[in-house]
C-alpha positions as CSV (number, residue, x, y, z in Angstrom):
1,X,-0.8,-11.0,-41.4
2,X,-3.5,-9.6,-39.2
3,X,-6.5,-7.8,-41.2
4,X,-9.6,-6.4,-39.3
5,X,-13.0,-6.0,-41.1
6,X,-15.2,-5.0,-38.3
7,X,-16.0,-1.1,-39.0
8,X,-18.4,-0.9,-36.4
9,X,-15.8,-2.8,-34.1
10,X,-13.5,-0.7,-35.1
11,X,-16.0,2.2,-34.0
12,X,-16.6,0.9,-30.9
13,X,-12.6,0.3,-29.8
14,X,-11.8,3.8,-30.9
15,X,-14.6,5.6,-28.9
16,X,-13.7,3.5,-25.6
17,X,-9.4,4.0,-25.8
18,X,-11.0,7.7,-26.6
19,X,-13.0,7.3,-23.1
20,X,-9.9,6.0,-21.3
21,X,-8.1,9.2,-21.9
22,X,-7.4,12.0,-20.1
23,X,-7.8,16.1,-21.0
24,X,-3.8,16.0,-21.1
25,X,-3.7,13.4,-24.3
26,X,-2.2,10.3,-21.6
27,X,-4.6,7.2,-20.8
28,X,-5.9,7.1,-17.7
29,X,-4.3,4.7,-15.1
30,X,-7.6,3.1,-13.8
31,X,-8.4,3.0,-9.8
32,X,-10.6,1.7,-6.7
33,X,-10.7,3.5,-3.1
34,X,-12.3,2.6,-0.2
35,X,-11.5,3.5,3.6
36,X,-12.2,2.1,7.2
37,X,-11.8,3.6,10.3
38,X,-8.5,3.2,10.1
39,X,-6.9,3.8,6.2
40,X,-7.7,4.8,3.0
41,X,-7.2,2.3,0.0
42,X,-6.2,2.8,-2.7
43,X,-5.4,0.2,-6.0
44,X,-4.5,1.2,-9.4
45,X,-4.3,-1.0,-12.3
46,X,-0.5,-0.6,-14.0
47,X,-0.4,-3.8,-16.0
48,X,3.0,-4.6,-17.8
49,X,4.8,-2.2,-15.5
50,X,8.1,-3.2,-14.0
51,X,8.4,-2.0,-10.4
52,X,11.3,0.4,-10.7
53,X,9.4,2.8,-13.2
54,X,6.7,3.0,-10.7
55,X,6.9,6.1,-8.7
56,X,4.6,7.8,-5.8
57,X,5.0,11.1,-3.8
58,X,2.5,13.4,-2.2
59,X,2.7,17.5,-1.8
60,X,0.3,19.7,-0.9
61,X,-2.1,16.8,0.0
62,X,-1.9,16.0,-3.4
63,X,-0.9,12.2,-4.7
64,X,1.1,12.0,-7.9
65,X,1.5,8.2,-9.2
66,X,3.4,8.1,-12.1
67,X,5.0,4.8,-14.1
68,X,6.2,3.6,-17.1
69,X,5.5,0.9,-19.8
70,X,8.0,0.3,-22.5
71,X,6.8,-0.9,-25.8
72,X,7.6,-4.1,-26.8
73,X,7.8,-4.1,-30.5
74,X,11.6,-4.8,-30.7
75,X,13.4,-1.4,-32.7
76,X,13.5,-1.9,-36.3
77,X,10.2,-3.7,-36.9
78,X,7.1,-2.8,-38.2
79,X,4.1,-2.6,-36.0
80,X,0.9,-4.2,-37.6
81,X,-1.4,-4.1,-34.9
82,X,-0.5,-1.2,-31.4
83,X,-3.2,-1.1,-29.1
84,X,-1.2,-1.4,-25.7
85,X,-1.1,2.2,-24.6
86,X,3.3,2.6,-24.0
87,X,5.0,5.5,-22.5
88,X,5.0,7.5,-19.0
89,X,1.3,7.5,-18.0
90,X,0.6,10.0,-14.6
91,X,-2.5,10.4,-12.1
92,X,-2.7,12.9,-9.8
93,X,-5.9,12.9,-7.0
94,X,-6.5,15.3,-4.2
95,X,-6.3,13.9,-0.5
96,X,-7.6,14.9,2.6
97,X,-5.8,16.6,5.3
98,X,-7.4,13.6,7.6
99,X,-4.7,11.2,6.0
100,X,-1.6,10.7,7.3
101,X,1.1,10.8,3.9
102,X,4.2,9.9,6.2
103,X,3.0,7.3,7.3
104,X,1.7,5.4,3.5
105,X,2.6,2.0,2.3
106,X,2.4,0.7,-1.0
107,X,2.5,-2.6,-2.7
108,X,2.7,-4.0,-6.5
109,X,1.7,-7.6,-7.1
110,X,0.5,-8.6,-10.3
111,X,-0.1,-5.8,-11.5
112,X,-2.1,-4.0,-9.1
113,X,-0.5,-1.4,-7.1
114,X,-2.5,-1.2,-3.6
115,X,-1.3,2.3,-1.4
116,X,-3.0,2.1,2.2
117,X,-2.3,5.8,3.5
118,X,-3.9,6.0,7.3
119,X,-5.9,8.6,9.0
120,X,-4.0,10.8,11.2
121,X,-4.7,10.7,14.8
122,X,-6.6,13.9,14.7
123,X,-9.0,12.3,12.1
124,X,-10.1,9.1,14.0
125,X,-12.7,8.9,16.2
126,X,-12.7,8.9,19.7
127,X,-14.2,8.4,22.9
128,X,-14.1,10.8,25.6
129,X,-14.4,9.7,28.8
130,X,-17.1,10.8,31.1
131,X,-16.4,11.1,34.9
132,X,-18.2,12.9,37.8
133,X,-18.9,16.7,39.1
134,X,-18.4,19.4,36.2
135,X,-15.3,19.8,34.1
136,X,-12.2,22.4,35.2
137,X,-12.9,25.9,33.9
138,X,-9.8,27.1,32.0
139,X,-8.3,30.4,34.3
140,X,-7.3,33.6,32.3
């Protein structure tokens, strides 16, 4: 049997899972981005999560990650101690219209789901090349 007599422990769990949710009730799946010139980076941590549950789709420059955790209390028995957050958790961020979404690849390895969407050609800088006299005038 598993007893906890730690009030102020208890405190302290309950005002950080509180932290780790989101407005809409669900816990919120943790991230990290970064870019270079060439991508954006993204890595979300979906511990426990089989692969298949895990699903990712952009609209609207818009990224929608969504997966699920099962819980693994078997049916039938009674929980003592639940503090693994279980069920379909969901994060949705904005993206620029720099990145190019057709062009994303995504990865899940031990738990860590990295997504590297690149910038579109329009987006990346450029050098223009400089050559003699003055440059054509457009002709109406």
């Amino acid at each position: 049997m598993l007893a906890r007599t730690d009030l102020l422990g208890d405190l302290d769990r309950l005002v950080h899972q509180l932290a780790r949710h989101d407005a809409s009730g669900g816990t919120v799946i943790p991230a990290d981005a970064w870019r270079d010139d060439e991508a954006l980076y993204l890595q979300f941590d979906l511990p426990g999560m089989d692969r298949s549950t895990i699903e990712l789709t952009t609209e609207h420059h818009t990224l929608t990650l969504t997966a699920e955790r099962p819980s693994s209390i078997p049916a039938g028995a009674r929980p003592v101690l639940t503090e693994r957050p279980t069920g379909r958790f969901t994060r949705r961020l904005a993206l620029s219209e720099a990145l190019d979404t057709a062009a994303a690849e995504a990865g899940y390895d031990n738990g860590v789901l990295t997504l590297r969407i690149p910038l579109a050609a329009h987006a990346k800088p450029r050098r223009i090349a400089v050559s003699g006299g003055t440059p054509k005038q457009l002709t109406s």
